[in-house]
N, C-alpha and C positions, 0 to 999 in steps of 0.2 A: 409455819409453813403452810403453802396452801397452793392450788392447782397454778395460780399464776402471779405469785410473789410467795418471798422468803421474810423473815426476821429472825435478826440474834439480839439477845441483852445477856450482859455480866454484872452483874456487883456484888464488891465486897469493900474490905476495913482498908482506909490508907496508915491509920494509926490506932491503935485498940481506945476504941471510947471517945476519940478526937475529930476523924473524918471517914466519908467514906466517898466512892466514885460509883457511879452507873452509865454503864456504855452498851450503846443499842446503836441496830443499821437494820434498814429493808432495801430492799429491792429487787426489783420485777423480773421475769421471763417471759412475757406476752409475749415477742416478736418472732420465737419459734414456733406458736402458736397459730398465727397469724399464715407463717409462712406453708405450714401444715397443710392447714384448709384451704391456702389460696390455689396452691399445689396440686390438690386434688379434684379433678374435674368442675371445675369457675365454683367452687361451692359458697365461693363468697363472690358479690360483686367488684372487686379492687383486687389490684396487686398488692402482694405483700411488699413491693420493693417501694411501695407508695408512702408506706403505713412505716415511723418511726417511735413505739410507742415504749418508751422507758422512764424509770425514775429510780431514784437510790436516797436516801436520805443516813445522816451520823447525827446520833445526838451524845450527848456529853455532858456529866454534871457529876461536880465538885462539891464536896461540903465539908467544911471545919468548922468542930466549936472551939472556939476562942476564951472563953468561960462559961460560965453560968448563964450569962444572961446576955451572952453576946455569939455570935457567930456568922460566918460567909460561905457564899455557896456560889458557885460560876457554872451558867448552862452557856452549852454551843449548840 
Protein backbone atom coordinates (compact mmCIF):
# COMPACT_ATOMS: atom_id res chain seq x y z
CA UNK A 1 0.00 0.00 0.00
CA UNK A 2 1.09 3.39 -0.54
CA UNK A 3 -0.19 7.13 -0.73
CA UNK A 4 -1.62 6.43 -4.30
CA UNK A 5 -1.89 2.82 -5.25
CA UNK A 6 -2.79 -0.50 -3.43
CA UNK A 7 -1.34 -4.33 -3.86
CA UNK A 8 -2.55 -7.68 -2.57
CA UNK A 9 -0.76 -11.23 -3.27
CA UNK A 10 -1.80 -14.79 -1.82
CA UNK A 11 -0.14 -18.04 -2.37
CA UNK A 12 -0.28 -21.17 -1.14
CA UNK A 13 -0.29 -25.47 -2.01
CA UNK A 14 -2.96 -26.68 -4.80
CA UNK A 15 -1.68 -30.22 -3.86
CA UNK A 16 0.87 -30.91 -1.06
CA UNK A 17 4.34 -31.28 -3.01
CA UNK A 18 2.50 -31.13 -6.63
CA UNK A 19 1.46 -27.55 -7.25
CA UNK A 20 0.94 -24.34 -6.08
CA UNK A 21 -0.95 -20.76 -7.20
CA UNK A 22 0.23 -17.04 -6.70
CA UNK A 23 -2.49 -14.33 -7.21
CA UNK A 24 -1.57 -10.68 -7.03
CA UNK A 25 -3.75 -7.24 -8.12
CA UNK A 26 -2.68 -3.30 -7.78
CA UNK A 27 -4.38 -0.52 -8.33
CA UNK A 28 -4.55 3.11 -8.09
CA UNK A 29 -6.57 6.00 -6.18
CA UNK A 30 -4.87 9.09 -7.83
CA UNK A 31 -8.18 10.56 -9.14
CA UNK A 32 -9.32 11.53 -5.56
CA UNK A 33 -6.19 13.12 -5.39
CA UNK A 34 -6.24 15.04 -8.12
CA UNK A 35 -9.68 16.01 -7.43
CA UNK A 36 -8.57 17.30 -3.90
CA UNK A 37 -6.07 19.82 -5.14
CA UNK A 38 -7.89 20.86 -8.13
CA UNK A 39 -10.71 21.62 -5.57
CA UNK A 40 -8.92 23.72 -3.50
CA UNK A 41 -8.23 27.29 -4.75
CA UNK A 42 -6.72 26.37 -8.74
CA UNK A 43 -3.77 24.85 -6.68
CA UNK A 44 -3.17 22.89 -9.78
CA UNK A 45 -3.39 24.20 -13.23
CA UNK A 46 -6.25 21.73 -14.74
CA UNK A 47 -9.43 20.41 -13.76
CA UNK A 48 -9.74 17.24 -12.25
CA UNK A 49 -12.69 16.41 -14.41
CA UNK A 50 -9.93 16.65 -17.36
CA UNK A 51 -7.41 14.29 -15.73
CA UNK A 52 -8.64 10.26 -15.97
CA UNK A 53 -5.76 8.78 -14.45
CA UNK A 54 -6.24 4.88 -13.35
CA UNK A 55 -4.85 1.40 -13.78
CA UNK A 56 -5.48 -2.10 -12.12
CA UNK A 57 -3.55 -4.86 -13.08
CA UNK A 58 -4.34 -9.28 -11.99
CA UNK A 59 -1.67 -11.60 -12.29
CA UNK A 60 -2.01 -15.37 -11.95
CA UNK A 61 0.31 -18.32 -11.88
CA UNK A 62 -0.09 -22.04 -11.87
CA UNK A 63 2.42 -24.68 -11.25
CA UNK A 64 2.51 -28.48 -11.13
CA UNK A 65 5.01 -30.89 -11.02
CA UNK A 66 4.28 -33.74 -13.20
CA UNK A 67 7.42 -35.73 -11.99
CA UNK A 68 10.89 -35.38 -11.31
CA UNK A 69 11.89 -34.00 -14.15
CA UNK A 70 8.95 -32.57 -15.73
CA UNK A 71 6.49 -29.97 -14.82
CA UNK A 72 3.80 -26.89 -16.03
CA UNK A 73 3.14 -23.69 -14.94
CA UNK A 74 0.41 -21.16 -16.60
CA UNK A 75 0.80 -17.19 -16.04
CA UNK A 76 -2.00 -14.67 -16.88
Amino acid sequence: SGLFASSVLTEGPLKKDKGSFLLGGRMTYFEPWIDFFSKRGNLLTFSGDDIKYRFFDVNLKLDYTLSDRDGVFFLL
